[in-house]
C-alpha positions as CSV (number, residue, x, y, z in Angstrom):
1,X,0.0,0.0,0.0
2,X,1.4,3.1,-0.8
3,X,2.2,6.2,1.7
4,X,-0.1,9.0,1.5
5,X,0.7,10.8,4.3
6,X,0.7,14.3,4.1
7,X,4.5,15.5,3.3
8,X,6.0,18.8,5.1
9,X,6.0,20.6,1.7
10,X,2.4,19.6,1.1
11,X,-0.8,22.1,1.5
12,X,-2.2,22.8,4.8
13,X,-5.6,23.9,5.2
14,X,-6.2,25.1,8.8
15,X,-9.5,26.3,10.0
16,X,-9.4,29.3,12.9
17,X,-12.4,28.7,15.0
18,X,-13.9,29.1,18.6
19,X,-15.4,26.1,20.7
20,X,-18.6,28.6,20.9
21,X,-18.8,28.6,17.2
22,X,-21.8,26.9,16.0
23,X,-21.3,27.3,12.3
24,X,-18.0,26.1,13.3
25,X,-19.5,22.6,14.7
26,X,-21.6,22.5,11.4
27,X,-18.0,22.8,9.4
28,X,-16.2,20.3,10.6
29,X,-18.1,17.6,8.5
30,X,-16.8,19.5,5.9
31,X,-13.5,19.6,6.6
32,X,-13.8,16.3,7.7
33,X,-15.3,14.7,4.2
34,X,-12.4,17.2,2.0
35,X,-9.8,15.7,4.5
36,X,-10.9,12.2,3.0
37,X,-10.9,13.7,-0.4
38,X,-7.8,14.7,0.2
39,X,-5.0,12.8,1.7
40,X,-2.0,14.3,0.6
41,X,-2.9,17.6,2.2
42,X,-3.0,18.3,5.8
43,X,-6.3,19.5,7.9
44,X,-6.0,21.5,11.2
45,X,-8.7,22.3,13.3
46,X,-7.6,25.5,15.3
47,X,-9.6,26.6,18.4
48,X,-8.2,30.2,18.8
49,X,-8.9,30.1,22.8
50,X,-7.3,27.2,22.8
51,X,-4.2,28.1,21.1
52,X,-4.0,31.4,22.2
53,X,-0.6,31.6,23.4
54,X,0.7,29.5,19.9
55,X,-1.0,32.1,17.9
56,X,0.6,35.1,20.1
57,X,3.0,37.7,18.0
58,X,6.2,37.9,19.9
59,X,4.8,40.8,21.7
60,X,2.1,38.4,23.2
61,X,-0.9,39.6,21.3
62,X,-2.8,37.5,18.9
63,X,-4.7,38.3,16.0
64,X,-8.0,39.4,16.2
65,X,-10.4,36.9,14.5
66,X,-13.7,38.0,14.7
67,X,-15.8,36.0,12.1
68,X,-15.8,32.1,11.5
69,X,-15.3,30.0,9.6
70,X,-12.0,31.6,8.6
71,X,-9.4,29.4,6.2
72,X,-5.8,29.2,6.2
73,X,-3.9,27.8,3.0
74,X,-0.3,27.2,3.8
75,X,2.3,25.4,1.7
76,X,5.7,25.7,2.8
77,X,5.6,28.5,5.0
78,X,3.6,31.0,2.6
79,X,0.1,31.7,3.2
80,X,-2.2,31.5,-0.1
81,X,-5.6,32.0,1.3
82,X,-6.5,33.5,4.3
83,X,-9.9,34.4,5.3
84,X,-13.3,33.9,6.6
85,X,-15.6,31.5,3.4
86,X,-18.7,30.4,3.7
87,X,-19.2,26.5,5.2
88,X,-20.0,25.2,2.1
89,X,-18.5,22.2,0.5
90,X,-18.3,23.3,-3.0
91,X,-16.4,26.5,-1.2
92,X,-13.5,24.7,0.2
93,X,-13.2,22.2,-2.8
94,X,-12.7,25.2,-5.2
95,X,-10.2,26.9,-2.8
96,X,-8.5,23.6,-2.5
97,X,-7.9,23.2,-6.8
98,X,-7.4,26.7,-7.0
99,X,-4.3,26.1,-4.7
100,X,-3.5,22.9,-6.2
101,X,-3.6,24.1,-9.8
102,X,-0.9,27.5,-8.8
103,X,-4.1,29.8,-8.7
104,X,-3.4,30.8,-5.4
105,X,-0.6,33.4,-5.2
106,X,1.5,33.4,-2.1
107,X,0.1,36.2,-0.1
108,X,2.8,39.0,1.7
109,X,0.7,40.4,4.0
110,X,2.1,40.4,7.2
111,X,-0.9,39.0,9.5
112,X,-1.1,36.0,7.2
113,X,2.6,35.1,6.9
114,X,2.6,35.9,10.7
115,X,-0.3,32.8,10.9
116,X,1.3,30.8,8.7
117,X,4.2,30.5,10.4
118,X,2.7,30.1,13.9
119,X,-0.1,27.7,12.6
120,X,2.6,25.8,11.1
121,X,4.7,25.4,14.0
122,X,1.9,24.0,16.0
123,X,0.6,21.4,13.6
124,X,4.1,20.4,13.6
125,X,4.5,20.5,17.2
126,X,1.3,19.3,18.3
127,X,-0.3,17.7,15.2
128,X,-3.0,15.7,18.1
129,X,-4.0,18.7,19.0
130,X,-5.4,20.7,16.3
131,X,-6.9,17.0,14.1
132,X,-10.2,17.7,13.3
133,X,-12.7,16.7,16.3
C-alpha cells in the first residue's frame, strides 16, 4: 500500500475557529469529508482560545479573528488563502484546486505570513491537538 501521508511541503488547510462557534461545529463535516478527499494535504482544526498563546506575536498579542469559519492555506511556509468562506462544501473544494492548480498566489501580508508561520509550527509540534474533532 502506498504512503499518503501528508508530506512537510504539502498544502495545509487550517481552520481558525472558537469552541462557541456553531457554524463552526456544522464545518467540521466539511473539513472532515475534504480531508478524506484529500489525503496528501494536511487538515488542522484550530480553536483560537485554545491556542491562544501558539497564535501570540512575539509581543504576546494575537490576531484578532472576529468571524468564522476563517481558512488558512499554507504550503511551505507561505500563506495562499487567508480568510473567513462560507461552510460550504463546494467553497472549500474550489479553494483547494485553485491552490492545487498554482491559482493561489503566495500572499505577503504580514498578519497572514505571521499565521502561517505560527499555525505551522503547531501542527508540527502538536499535530494531536489541532486534528479535526
Amino acid at each position: 500500500m502506498p504512503d499518503v501521508s501528508p508530506s512537510p511541503s504539502s498544502w495545509l488547510v487550517a481552520c481558525l475557529c472558537a469552541g462557541w462557534c456553531r457554524t463552526c461545529d456544522d464545518y467540521q463535516g466539511v473539513m472532515t469529508d475534504a480531508q478524506r478527499q484529500h489525503p496528501g494535504v494536511r487538515f488542522a482544526w484550530v480553536d483560537i482560545e485554545d491556542h491562544a498563546d501558539d497564535l501570540d506575536d512575539t509581543d504576546g498579542a494575537a490576531e484578532d479573528i472576529d468571524n468564522f469559519p476563517t481558512l488558512l492555506l499554507v504550503r511551505d511556509g507561505k500563506p495562499h488563502f487567508f480568510g473567513t468562506v462560507l461552510p460550504h462544501a463546494a467553497v472549500l473544494q474550489r479553494l483547494l484546486a485553485q491552490a492545487q492548480s498554482g491559482e493561489l498566489p503566495a500572499k505577503t501580508d504580514a498578519t497572514a505570513l505571521r499565521l502561517a508561520h505560527a499555525v505551522s509550527r503547531l501542527v508540527a509540534s502538536r499535530p494531536q491537538a489541532v486534528r479535526l474533532p
